[in-house]
C-alpha positions as CSV (number, residue, x, y, z in Angstrom):
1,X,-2.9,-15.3,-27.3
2,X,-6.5,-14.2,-26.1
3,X,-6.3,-10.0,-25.7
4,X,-8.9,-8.1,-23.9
5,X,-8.8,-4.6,-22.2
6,X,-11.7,-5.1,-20.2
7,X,-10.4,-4.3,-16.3
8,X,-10.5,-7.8,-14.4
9,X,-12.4,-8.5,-11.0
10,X,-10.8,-9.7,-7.7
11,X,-12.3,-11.0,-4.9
12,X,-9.9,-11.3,-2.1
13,X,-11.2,-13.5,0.8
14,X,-9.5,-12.8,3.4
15,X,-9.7,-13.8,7.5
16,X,-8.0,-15.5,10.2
17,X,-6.9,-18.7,10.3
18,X,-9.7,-20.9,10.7
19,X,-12.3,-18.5,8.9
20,X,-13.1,-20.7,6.2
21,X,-11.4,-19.0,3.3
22,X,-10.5,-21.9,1.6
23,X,-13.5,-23.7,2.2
24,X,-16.1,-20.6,0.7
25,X,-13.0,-20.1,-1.9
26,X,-14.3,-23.7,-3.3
27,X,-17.5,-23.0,-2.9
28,X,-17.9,-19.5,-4.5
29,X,-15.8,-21.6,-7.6
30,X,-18.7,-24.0,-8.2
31,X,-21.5,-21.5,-7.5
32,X,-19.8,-19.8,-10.4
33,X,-19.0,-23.0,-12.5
34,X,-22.8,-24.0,-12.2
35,X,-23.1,-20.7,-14.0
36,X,-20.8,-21.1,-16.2
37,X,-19.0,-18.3,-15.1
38,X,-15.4,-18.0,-16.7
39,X,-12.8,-17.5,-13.7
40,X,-10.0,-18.6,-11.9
41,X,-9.5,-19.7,-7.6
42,X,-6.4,-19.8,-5.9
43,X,-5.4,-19.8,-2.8
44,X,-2.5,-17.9,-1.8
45,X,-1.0,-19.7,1.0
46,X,-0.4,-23.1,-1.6
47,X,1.7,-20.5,-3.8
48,X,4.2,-19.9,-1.0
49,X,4.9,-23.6,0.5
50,X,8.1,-23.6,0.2
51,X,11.6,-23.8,1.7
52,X,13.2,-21.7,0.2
53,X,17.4,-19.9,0.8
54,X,17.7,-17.1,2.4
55,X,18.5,-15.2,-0.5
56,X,15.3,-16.0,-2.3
57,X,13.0,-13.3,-2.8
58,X,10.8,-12.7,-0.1
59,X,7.9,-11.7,-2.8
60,X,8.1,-15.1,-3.9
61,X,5.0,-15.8,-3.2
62,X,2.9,-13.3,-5.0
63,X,5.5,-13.3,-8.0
64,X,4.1,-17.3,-8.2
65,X,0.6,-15.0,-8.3
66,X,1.8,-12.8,-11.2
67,X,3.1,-15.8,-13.3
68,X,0.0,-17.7,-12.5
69,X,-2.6,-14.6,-13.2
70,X,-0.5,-14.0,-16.8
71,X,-1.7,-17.7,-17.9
72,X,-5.1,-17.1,-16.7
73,X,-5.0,-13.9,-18.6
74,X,-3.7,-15.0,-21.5
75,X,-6.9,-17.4,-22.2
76,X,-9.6,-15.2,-20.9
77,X,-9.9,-15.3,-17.4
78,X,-11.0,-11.7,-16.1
79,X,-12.1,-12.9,-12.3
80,X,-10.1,-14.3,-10.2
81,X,-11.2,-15.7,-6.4
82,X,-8.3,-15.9,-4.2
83,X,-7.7,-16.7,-0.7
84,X,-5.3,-14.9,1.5
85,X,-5.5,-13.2,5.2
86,X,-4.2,-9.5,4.2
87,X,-2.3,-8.2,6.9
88,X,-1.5,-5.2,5.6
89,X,-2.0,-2.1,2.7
90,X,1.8,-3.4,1.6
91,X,0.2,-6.8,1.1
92,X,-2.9,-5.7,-0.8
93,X,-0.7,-3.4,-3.0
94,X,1.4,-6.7,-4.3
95,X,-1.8,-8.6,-5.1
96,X,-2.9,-5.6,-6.9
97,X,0.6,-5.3,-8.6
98,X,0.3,-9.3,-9.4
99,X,-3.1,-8.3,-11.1
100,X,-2.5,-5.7,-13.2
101,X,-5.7,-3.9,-14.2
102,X,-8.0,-5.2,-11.7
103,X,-10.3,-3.9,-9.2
104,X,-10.1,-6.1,-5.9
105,X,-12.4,-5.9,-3.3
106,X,-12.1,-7.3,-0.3
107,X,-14.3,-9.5,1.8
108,X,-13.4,-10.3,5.3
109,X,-14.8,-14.0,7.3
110,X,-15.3,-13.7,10.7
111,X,-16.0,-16.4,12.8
112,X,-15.6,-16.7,17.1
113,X,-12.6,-17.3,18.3
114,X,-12.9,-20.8,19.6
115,X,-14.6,-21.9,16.4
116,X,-11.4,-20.9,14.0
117,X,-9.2,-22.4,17.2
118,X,-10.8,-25.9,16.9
119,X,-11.2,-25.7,12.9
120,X,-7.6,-25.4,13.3
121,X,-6.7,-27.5,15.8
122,X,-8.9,-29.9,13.7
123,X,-6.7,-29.6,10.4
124,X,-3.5,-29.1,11.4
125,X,-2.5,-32.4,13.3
126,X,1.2,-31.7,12.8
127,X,4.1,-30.5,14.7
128,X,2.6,-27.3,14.1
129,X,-0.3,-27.1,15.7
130,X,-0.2,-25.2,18.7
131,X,1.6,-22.2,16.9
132,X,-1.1,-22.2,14.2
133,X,-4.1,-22.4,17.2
134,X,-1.9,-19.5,18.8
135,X,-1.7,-17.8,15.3
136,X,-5.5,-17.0,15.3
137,X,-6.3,-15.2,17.5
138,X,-2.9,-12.7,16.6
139,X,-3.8,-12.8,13.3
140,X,-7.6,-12.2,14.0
141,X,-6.6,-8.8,15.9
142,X,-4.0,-7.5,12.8
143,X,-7.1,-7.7,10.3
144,X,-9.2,-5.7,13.0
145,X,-6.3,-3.2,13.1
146,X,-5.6,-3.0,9.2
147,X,-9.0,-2.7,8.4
148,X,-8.8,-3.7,4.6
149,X,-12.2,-5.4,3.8
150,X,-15.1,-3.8,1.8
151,X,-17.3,-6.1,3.4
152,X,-17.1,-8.6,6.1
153,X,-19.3,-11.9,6.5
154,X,-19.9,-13.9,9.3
155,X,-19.1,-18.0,8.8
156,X,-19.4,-19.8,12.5
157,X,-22.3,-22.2,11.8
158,X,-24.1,-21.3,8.6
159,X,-24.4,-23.2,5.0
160,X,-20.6,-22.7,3.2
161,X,-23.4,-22.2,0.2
162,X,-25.4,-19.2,1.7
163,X,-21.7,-17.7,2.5
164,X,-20.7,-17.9,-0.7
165,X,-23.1,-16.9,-2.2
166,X,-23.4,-13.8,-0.3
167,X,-20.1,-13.3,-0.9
168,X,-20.6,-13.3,-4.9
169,X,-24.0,-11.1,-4.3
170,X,-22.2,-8.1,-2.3
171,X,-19.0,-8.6,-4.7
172,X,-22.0,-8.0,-7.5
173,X,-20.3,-10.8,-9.6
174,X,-24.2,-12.2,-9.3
């Protein structure tokens, strides 16, 4: 098993629904591939598809985190991109907890309104989709309130390249 003290780097993208998380989450990865950057990408929402009983944990989700993270880990990953709209200080404290050791910063996409609605409506063509279109804009005002991000970057209409990229730059991971 691979053992190194050396304090791992987070970058948490965060955002509304519709912000392109996912999207300069996959990006960021390659820029940092073509680099040959060791690190991980996950995004947090594909950890916590489930249906689950009632009595299941309702941490589930970033427990999946902390398993995942411990195999990174354990082979040498230090970084770690991951994607996930932070609500709250509670919810920034269990991604810290999952990554023990780590100093996470924060980045915040913003985009208008209408662009995250019809991104959205766009990708969700499910039974779903007008709660999730509805979901935006709610979830777009509980990031203004909680007011977690170290940095926030705008993504309506420019290259997913230059976003990530900038992302990386202000992270100082290049």
């Amino acid at each position: 098993m691979y053992h190194s003290y050396m304090m791992s780097k987070v970058i948490v993208i965060s955002g509304s629904m519709g912000s392109g998380k996912s999207t300069v989450l996959a990006e960021a990865s390659d820029l940092l591939a073509a680099r040959d950057v060791v690190h991980a990408a996950i995004d947090l929402d594909a950890l916590g598809i489930a249906h689950a009983p009632e009595e299941a944990p309702r941490d589930l989700t970033y427990r999946n985190l902390a398993s995942i993270w411990e195999n990174y880990a354990a082979v040498g990953v230090r970084r770690l991109l991951l994607a996930a709209a932070v609500e709250s200080r509670a919810e920034l404290d269990r991604i810290q907890h999952a990554i023990p050791d780590s100093a996470v910063v924060v980045c915040r996409l913003k985009a208008r309104l209408e662009t995250m609605r019809q991104r959205v409506s766009m990708r969700e063509p499910g039974m779903l989709r007008e709660q999730f279109v509805a979901r935006v804009a709610e979830l777009d005002t509980l990031l203004d309130r909680a007011q977690l991000e170290h940095f926030s970057l705008a993504n309506d209409d420019g290259s997913v390249t230059a976003v990530a990229r900038e992302l990386l730059t202000r992270a100082g991971w290049i």
